[in-house]
Backbone as CSV, one residue per row, in Angstrom:
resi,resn,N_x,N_y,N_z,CA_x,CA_y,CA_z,C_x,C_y,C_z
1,UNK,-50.163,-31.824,-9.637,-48.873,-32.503,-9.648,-47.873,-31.659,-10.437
2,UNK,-46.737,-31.202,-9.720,-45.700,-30.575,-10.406,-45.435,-31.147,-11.956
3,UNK,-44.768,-30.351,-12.686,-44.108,-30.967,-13.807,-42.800,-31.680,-13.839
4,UNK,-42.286,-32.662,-14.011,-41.162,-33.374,-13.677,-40.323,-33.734,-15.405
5,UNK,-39.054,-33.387,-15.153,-38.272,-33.367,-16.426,-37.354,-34.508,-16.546
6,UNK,-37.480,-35.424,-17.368,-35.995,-36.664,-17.137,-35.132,-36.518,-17.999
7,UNK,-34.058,-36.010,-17.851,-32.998,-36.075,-19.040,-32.686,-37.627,-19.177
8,UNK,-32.624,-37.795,-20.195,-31.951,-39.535,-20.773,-30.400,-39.321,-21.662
9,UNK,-30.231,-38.238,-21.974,-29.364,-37.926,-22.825,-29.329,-37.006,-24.490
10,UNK,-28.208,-36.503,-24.705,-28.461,-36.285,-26.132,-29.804,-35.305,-26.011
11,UNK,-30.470,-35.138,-27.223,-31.745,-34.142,-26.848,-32.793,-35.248,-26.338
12,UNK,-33.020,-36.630,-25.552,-33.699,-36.870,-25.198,-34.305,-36.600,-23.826
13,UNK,-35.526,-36.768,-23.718,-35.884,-36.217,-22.042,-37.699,-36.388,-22.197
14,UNK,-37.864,-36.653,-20.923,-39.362,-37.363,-20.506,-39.655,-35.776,-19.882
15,UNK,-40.678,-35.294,-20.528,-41.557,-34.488,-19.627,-43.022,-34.903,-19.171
16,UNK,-43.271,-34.876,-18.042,-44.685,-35.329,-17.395,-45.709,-34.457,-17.295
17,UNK,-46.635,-34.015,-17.100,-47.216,-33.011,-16.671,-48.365,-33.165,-16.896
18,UNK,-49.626,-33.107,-16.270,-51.060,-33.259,-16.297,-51.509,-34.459,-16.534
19,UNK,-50.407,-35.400,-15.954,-50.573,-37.060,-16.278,-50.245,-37.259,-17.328
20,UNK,-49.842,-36.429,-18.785,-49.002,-36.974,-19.344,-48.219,-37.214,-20.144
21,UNK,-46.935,-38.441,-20.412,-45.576,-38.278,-20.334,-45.453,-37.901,-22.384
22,UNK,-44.481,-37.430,-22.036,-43.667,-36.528,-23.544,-42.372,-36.746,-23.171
23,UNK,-41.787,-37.008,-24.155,-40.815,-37.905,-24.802,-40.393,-36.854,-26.128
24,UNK,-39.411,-36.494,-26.099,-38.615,-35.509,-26.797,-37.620,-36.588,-27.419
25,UNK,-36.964,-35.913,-28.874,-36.296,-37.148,-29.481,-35.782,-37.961,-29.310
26,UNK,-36.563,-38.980,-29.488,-35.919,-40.895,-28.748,-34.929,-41.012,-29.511
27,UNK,-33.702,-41.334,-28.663,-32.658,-41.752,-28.879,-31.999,-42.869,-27.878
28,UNK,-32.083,-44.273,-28.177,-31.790,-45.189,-27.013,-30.626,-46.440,-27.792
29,UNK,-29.832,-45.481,-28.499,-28.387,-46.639,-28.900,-27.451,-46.425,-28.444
30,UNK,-26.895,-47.436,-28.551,-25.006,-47.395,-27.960,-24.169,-46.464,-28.829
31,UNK,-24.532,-47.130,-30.024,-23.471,-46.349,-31.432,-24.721,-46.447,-32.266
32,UNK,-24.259,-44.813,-33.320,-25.383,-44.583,-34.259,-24.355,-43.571,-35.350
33,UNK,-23.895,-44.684,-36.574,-23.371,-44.410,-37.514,-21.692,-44.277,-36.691
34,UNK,-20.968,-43.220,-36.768,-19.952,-42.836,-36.525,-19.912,-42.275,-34.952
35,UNK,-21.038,-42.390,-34.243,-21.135,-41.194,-33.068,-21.097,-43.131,-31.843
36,UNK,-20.654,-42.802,-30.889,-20.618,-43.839,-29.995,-20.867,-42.852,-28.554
37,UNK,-21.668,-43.780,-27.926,-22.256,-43.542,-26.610,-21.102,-43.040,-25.420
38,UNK,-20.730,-41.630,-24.880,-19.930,-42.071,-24.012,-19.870,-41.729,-22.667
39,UNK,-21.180,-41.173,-22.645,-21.389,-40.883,-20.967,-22.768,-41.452,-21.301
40,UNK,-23.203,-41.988,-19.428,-24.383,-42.143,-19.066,-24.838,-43.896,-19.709
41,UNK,-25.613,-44.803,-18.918,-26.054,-45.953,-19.079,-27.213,-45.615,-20.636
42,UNK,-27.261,-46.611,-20.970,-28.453,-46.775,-22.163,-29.543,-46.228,-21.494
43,UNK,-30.767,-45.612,-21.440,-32.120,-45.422,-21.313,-32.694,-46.584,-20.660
44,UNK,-33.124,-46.724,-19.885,-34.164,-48.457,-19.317,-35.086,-48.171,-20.474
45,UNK,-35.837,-49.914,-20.335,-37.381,-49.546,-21.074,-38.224,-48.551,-20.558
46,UNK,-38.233,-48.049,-19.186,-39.619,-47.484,-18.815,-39.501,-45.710,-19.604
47,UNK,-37.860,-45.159,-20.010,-37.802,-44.049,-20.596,-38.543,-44.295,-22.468
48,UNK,-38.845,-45.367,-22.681,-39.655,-45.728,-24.552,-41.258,-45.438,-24.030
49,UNK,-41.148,-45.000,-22.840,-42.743,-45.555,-22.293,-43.469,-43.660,-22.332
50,UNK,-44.389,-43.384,-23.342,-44.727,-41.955,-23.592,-46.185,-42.308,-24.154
51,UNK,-46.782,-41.662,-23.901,-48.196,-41.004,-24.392,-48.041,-40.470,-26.053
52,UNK,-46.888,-39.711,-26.106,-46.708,-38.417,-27.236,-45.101,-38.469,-27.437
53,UNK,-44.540,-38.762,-28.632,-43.360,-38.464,-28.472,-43.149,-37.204,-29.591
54,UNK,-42.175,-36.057,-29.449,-42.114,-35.287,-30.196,-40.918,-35.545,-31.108
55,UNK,-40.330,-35.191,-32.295,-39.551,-35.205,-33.284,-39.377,-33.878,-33.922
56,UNK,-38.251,-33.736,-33.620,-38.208,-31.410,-33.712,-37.552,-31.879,-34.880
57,UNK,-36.644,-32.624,-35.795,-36.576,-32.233,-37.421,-35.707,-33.856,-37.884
58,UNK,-35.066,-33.873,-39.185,-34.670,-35.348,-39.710,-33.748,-35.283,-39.172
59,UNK,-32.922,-35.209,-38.696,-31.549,-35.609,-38.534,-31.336,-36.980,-38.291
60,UNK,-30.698,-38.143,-38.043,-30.391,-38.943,-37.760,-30.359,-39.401,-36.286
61,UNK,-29.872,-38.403,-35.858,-29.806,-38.894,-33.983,-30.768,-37.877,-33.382
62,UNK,-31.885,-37.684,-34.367,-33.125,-36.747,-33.547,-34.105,-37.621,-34.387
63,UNK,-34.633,-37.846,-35.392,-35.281,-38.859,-35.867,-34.710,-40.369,-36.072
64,UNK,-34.963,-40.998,-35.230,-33.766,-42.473,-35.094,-34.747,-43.316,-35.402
65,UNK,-34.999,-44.223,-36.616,-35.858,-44.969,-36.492,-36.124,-46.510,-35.742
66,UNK,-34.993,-47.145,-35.287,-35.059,-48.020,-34.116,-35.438,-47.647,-33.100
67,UNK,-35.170,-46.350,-32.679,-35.719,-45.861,-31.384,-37.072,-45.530,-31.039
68,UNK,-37.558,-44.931,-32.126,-39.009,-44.935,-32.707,-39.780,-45.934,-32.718
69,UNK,-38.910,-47.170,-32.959,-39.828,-48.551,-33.227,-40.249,-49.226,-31.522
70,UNK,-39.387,-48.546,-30.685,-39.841,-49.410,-29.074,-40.647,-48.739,-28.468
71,UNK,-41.412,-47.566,-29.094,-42.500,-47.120,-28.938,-43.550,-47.988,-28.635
72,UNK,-44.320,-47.942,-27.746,-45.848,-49.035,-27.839,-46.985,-48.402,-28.802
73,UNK,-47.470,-49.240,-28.952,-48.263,-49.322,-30.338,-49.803,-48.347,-29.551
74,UNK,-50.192,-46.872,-30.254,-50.849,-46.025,-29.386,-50.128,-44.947,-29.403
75,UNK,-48.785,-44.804,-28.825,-48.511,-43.616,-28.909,-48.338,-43.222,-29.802
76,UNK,-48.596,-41.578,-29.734,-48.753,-40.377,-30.248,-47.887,-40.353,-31.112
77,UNK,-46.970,-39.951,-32.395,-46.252,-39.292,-32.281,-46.307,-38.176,-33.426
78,UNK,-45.315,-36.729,-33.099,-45.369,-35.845,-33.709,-44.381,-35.220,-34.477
79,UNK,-44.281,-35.225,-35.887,-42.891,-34.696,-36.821,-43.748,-33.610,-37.585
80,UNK,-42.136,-33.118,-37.749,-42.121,-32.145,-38.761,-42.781,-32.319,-40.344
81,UNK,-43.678,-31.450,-40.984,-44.238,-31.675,-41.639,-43.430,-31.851,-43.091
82,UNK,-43.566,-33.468,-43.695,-42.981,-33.424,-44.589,-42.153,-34.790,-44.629
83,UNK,-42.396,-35.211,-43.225,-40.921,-36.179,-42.520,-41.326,-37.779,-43.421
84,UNK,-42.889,-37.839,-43.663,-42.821,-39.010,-44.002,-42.533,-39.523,-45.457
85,UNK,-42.499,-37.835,-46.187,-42.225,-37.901,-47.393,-40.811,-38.272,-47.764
86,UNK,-40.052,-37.630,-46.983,-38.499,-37.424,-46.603,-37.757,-38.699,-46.447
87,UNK,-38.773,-39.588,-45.613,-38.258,-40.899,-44.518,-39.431,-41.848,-44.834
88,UNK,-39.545,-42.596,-45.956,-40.421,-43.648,-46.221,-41.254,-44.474,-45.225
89,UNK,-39.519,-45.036,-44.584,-39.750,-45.899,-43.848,-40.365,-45.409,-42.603
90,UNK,-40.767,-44.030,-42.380,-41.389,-43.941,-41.216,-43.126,-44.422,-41.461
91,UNK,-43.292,-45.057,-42.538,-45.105,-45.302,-42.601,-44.545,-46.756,-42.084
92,UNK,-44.091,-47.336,-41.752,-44.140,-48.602,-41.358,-44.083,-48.548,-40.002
93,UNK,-44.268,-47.104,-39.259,-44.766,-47.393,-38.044,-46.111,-47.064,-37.713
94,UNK,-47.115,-46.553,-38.713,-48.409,-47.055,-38.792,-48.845,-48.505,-38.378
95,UNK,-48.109,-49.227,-39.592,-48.288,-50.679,-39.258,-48.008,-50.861,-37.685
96,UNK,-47.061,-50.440,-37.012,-46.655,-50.447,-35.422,-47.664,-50.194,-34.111
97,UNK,-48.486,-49.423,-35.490,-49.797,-48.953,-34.047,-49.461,-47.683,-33.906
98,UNK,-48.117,-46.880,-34.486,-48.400,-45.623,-33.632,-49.490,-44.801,-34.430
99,UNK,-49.413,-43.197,-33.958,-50.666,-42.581,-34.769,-49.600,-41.619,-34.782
100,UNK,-49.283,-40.628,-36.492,-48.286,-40.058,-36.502,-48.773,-38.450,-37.066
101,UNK,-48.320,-37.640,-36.955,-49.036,-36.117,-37.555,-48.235,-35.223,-37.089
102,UNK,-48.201,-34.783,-38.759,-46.981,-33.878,-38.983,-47.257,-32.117,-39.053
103,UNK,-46.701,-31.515,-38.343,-47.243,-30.160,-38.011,-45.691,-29.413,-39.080
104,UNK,-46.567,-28.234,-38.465,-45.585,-27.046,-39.450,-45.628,-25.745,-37.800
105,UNK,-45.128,-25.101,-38.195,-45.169,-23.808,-36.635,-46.160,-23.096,-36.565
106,UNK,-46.930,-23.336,-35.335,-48.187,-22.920,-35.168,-49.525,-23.722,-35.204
107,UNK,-48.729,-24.722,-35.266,-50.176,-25.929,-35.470,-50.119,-26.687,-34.110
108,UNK,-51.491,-26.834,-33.402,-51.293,-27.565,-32.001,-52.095,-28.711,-32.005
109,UNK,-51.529,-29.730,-30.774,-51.948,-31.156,-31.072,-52.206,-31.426,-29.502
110,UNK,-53.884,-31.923,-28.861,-53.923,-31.693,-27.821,-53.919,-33.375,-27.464
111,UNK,-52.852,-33.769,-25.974,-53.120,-34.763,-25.775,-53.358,-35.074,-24.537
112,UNK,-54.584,-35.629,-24.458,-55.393,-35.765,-22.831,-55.268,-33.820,-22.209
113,UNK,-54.408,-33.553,-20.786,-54.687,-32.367,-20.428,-53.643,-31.121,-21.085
114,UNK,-52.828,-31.772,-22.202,-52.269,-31.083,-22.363,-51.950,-30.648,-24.210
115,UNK,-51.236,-29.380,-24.551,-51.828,-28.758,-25.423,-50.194,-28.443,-25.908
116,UNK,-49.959,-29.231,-27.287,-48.625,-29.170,-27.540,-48.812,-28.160,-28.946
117,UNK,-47.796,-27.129,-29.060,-47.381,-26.333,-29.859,-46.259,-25.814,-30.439
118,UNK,-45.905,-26.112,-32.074,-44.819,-26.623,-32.897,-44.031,-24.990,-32.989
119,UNK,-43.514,-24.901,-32.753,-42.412,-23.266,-32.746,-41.357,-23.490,-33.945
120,UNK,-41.037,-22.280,-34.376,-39.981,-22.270,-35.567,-38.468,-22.850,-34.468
121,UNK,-37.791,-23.117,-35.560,-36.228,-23.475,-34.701,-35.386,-22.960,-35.801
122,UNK,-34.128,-22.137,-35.562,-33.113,-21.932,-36.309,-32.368,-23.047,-36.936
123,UNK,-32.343,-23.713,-37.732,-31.427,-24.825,-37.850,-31.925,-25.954,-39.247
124,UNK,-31.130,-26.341,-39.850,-30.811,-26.959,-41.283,-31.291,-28.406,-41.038
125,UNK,-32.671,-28.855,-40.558,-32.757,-29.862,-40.148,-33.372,-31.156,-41.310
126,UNK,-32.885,-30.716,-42.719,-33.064,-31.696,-43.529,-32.796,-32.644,-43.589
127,UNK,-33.283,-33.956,-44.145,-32.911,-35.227,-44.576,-32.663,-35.284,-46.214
128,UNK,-31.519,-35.456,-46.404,-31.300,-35.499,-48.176,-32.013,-36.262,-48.767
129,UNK,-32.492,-36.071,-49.742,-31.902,-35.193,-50.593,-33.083,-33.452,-50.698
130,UNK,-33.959,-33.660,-49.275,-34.785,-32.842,-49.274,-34.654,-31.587,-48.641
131,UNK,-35.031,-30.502,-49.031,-34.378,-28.926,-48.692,-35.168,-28.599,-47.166
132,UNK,-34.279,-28.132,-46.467,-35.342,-27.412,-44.699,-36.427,-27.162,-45.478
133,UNK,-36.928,-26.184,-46.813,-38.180,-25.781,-46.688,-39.424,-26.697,-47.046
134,UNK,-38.867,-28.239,-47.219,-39.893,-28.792,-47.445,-40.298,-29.566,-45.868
135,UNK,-39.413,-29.699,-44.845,-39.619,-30.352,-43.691,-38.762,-29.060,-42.877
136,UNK,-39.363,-28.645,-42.142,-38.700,-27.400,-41.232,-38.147,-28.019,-39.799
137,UNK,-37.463,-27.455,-39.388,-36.997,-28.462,-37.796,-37.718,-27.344,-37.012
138,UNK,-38.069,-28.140,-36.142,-38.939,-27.225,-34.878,-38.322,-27.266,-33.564
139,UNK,-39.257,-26.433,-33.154,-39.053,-26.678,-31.219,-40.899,-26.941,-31.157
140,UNK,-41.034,-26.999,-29.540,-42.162,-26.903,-29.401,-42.324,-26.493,-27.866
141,UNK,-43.595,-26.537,-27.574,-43.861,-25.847,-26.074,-45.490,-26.921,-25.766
142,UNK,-44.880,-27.613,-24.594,-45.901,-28.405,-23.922,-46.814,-27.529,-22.684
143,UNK,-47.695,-27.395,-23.000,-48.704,-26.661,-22.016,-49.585,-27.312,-21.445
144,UNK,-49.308,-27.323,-20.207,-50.335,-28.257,-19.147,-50.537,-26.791,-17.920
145,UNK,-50.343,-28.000,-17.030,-49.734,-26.753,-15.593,-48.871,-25.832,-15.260
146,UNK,-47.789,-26.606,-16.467,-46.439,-25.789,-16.770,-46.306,-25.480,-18.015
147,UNK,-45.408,-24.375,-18.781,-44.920,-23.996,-20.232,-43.796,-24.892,-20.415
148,UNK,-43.859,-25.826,-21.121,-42.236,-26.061,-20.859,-41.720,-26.473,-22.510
149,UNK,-41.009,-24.996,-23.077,-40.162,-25.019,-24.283,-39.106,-26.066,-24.321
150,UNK,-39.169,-26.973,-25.586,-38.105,-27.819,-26.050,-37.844,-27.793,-27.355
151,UNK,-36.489,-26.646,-27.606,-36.023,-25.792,-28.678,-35.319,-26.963,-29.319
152,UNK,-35.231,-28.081,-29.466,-34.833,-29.271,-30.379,-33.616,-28.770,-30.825
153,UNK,-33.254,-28.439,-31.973,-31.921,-28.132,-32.776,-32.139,-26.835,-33.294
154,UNK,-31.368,-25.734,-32.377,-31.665,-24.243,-33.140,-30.536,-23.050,-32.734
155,UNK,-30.253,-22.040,-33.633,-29.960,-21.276,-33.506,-30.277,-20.286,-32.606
156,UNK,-29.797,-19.369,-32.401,-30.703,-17.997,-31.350,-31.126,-16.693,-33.014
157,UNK,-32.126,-16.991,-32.397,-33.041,-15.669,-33.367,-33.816,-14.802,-32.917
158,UNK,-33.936,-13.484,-33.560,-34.298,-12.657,-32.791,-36.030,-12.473,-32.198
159,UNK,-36.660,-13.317,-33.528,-38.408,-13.978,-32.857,-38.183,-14.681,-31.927
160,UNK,-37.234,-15.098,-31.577,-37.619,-16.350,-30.419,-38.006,-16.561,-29.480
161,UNK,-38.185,-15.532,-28.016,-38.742,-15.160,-27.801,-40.420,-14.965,-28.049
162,UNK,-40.403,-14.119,-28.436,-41.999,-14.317,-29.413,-42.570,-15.061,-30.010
163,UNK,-41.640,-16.001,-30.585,-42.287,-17.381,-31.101,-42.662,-17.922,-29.726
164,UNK,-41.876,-18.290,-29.072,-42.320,-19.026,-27.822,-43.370,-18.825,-27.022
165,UNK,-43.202,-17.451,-26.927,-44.538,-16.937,-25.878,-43.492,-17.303,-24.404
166,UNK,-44.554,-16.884,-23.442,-44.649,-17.281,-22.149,-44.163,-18.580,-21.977
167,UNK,-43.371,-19.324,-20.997,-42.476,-20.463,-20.782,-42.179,-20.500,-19.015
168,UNK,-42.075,-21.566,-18.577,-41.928,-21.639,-17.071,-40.750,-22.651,-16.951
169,UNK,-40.055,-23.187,-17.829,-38.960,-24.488,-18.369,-38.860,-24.618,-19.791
170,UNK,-37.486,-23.807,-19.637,-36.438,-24.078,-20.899,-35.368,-25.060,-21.045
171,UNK,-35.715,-25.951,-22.345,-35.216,-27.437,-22.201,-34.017,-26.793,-23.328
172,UNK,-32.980,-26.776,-23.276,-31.954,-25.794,-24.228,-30.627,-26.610,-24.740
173,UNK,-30.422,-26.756,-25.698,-29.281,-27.505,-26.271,-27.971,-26.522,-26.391
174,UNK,-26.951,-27.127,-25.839,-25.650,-26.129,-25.321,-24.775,-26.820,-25.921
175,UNK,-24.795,-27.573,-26.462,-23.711,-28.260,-27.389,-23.917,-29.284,-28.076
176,UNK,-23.228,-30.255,-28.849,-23.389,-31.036,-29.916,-22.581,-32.288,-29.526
177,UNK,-22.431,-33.007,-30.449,-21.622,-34.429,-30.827,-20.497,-34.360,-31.850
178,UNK,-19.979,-33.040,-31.671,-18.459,-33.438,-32.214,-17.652,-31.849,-31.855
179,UNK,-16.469,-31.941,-32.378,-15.285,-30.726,-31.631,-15.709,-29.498,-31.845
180,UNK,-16.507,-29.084,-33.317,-17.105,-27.780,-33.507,-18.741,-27.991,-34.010
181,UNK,-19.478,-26.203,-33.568,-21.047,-26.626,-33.825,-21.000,-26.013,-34.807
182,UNK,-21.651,-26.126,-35.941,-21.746,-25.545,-37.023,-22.714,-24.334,-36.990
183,UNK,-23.471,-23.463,-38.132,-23.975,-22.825,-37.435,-25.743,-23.466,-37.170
184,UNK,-26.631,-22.479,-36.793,-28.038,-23.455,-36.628,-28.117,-24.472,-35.028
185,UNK,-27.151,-23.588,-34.421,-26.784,-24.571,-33.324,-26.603,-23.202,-32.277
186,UNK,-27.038,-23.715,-30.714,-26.330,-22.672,-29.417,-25.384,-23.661,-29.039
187,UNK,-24.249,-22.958,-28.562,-23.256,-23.356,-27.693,-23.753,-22.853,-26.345
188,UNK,-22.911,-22.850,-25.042,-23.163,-22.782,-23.869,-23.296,-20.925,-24.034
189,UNK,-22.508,-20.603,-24.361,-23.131,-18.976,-24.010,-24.257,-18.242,-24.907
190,UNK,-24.506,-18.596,-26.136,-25.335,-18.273,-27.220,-26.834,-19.149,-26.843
191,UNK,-26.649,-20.486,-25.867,-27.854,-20.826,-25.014,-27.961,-20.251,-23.691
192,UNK,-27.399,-19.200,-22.844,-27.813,-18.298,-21.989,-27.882,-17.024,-22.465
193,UNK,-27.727,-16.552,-23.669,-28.326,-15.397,-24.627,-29.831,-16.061,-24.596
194,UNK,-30.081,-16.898,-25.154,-31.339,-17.172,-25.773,-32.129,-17.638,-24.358
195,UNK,-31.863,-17.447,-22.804,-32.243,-17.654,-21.377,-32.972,-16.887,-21.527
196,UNK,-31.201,-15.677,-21.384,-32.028,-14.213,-21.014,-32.941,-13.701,-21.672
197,UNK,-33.021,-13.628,-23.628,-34.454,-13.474,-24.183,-36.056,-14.044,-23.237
198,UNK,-35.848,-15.634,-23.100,-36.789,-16.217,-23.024,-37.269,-15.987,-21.812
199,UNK,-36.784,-16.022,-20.692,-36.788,-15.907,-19.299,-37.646,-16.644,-18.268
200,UNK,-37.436,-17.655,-18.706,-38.211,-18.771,-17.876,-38.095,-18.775,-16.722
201,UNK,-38.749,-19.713,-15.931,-38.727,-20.038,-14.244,-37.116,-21.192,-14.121
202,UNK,-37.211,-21.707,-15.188,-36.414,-22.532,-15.013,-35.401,-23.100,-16.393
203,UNK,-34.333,-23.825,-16.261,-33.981,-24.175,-17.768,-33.168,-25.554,-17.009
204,UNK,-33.153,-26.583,-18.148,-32.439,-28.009,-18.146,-31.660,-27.489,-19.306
205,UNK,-30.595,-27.806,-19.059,-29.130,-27.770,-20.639,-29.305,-29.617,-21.056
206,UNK,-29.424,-29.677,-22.457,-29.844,-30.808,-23.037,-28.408,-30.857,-24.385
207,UNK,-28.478,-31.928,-24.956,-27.929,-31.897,-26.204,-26.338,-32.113,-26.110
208,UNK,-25.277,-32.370,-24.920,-23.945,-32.688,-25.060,-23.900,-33.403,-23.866
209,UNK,-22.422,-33.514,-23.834,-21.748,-34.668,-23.134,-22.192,-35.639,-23.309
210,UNK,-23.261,-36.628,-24.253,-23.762,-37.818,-24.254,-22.677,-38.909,-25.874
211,UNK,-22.866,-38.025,-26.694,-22.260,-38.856,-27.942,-21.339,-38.025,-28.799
212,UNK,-20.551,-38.881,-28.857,-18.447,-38.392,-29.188,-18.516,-39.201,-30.266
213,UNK,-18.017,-38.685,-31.373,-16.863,-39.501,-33.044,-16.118,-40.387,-32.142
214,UNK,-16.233,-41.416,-32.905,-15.076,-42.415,-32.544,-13.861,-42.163,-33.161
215,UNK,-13.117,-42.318,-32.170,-11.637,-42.319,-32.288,-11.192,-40.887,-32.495
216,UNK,-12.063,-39.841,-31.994,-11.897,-37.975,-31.874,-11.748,-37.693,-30.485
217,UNK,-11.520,-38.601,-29.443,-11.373,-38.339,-28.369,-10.422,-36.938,-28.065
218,UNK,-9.149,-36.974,-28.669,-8.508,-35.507,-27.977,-8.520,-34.705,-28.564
219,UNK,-9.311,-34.536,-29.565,-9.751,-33.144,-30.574,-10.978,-32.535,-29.306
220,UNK,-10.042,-31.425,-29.268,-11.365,-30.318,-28.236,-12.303,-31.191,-27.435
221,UNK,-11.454,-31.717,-26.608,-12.184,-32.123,-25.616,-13.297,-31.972,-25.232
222,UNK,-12.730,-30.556,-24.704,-13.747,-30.011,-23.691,-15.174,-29.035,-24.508
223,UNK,-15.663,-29.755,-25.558,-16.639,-29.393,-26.233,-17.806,-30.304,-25.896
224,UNK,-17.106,-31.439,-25.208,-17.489,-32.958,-25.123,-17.927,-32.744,-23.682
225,UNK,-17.124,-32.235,-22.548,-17.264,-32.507,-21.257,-17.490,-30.856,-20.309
226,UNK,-18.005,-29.593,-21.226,-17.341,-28.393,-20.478,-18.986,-27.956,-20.638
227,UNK,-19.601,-27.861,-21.796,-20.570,-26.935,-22.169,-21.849,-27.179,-20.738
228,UNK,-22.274,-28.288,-20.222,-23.480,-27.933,-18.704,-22.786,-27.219,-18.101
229,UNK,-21.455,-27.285,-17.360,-21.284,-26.333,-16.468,-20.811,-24.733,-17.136
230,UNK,-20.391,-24.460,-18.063,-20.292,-23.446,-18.845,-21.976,-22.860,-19.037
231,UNK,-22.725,-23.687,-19.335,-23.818,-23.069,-19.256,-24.585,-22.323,-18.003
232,UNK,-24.648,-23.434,-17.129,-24.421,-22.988,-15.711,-24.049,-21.759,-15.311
233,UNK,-22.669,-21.686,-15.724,-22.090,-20.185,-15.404,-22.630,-18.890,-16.276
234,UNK,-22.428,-19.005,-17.264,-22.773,-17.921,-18.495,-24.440,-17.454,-17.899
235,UNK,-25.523,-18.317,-17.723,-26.542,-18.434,-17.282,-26.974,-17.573,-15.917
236,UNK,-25.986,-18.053,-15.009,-25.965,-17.175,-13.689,-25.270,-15.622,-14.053
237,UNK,-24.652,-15.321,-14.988,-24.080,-13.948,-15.300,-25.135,-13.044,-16.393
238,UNK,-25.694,-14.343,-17.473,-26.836,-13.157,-18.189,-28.404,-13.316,-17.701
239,UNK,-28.737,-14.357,-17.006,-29.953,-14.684,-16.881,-30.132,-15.224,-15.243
240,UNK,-29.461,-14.306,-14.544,-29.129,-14.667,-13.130,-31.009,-15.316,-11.801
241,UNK,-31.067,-14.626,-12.473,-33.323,-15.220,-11.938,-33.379,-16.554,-12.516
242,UNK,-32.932,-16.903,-13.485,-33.656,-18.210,-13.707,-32.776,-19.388,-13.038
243,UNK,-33.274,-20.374,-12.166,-33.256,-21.063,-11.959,-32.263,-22.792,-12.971
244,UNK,-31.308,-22.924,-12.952,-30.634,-23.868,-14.004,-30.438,-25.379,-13.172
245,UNK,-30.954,-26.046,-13.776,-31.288,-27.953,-13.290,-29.689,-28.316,-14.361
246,UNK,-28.378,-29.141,-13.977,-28.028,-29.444,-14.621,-28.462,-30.995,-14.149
247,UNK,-28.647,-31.349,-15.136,-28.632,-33.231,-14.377,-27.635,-33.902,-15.011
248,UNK,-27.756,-34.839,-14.609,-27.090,-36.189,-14.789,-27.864,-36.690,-15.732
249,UNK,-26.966,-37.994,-16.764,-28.025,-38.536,-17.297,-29.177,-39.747,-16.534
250,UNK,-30.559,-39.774,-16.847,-30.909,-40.565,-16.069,-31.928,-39.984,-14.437
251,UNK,-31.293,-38.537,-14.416,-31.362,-37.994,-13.324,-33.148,-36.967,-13.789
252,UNK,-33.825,-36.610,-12.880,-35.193,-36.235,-12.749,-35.104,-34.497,-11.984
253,UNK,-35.858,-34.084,-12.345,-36.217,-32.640,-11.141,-37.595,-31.867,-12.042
254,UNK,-38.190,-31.771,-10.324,-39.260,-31.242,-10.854,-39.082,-29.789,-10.388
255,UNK,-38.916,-28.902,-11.448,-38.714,-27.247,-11.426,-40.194,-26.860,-10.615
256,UNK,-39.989,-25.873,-9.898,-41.073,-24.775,-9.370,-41.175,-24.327,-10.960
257,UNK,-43.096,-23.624,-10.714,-43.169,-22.956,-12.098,-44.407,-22.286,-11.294
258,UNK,-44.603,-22.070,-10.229,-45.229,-20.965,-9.894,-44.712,-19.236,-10.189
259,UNK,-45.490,-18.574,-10.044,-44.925,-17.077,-10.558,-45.182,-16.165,-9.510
């Protein structure tokens, strides 16, 4: 069975593969703090529905703990090492039933046919008052039938590549939730730099057009509504072989990953 990718929004997204489903940072609110929902319907229940969910570092709208909680009691899930020290309240989803284990880069966690592995990520993914080096933000790479890298919150670095290894679907964040990215972040062309390094069969652009500052509507718009198809393009000019899925939110495709 092919591998099949669901974007939901934001860095969330269902990957399937060898029977089964992965769930990349749950994020399923309307408004979360200052950031309000403004493209794409809420998530249904059947997108809370995962085997394994991954958690690439603290941030707030990548570690969400309501979103975490509609998890069913069983699944997997996997953080950055350090997260529960960081985030108390994440042992109260023990009590929930889930089963939780916290990796560092290079540590793998096999579930049913498939074989998940924690990659470094460029990016400041602390929870205060605690420093990146005590909880590191990751990416990771799901290995079944397919490679399929999900670089969570990161910079382009020059291991990256090499951290990754071999990849057949690059899940790539091209922009953010407000007018400028700070650094620790790709924009749309600095995520088809980091294509052409990686050179997958395929890539999904993840991470924008989903959540806008309230009341920042005409500050740089088009930071909000430009970066998939900017990626798109930049992509077809440095990394013209690979294959680019933009979806919709909500929307599914299962990439070729034959070679």
């Amino acid at each position: 069975m092919p591998v099949e990718i669901t974007w939901w929004g934001h860095a969330t997204a269902t990957v399937v593969d060898s029977g089964v489903r992965v769930l990349t940072d749950p994020l399923f609110v309307r408004r979360l703090a200052h950031l309000r929902r403004r493209r794409g319907a809420l998530p249904p229940p059947e997108a809370a529905v995962a085997d394994v969910a991954l958690v690439s570092h603290l941030h707030a709208d990548h570690l969400h703990l309501p979103s975490l909680g509609r998890l069913a009691p069983g699944t997997r899930l996997v953080l950055p090492y350090g997260a529960q020290r960081a985030v108390p309240r994440l042992r109260r989803l023990w009590g929930a039933g889930l089963h939780l284990t916290e990796v560092v880069p290079g540590d793998e966690v096999v579930v049913g046919d498939v074989v998940i592995r924690a990659v470094r990520a460029a990016h400041d993914g602390r929870r205060l008052p605690y420093g990146p080096r005590r909880s590191p933000a990751l990416g990771y790479v799901v290995h079944g039938e397919a490679r399929t890298y999900f670089a969570g919150d990161t910079g382009l670095f020059a291991e990256m590549a090499e951290d990754v290894g071999a990849c057949d679907v690059a899940l790539l964040p091209v922009g953010g939730w407000g007018p400028y990215l700070g650094p620790g972040h790709l924009d749309a062309v600095r995520a088809a730099q980091a294509l052409a390094l990686l050179a997958p069969r395929s890539a999904v652009p993840v991470h924008y057009g989903t959540y806008w500052p309230i009341g920042m509507d005409p500050v740089r718009p088009h930071e909000f509504h430009a970066p998939g198809e900017e990626f798109v393009r930049h992509a077809g000019r440095l990394a013209p072989e690979v294959a680019v899925h933009r979806l919709e939110h909500g929307e599914s495709v299962r990439p070729g990953v034959a070679r």
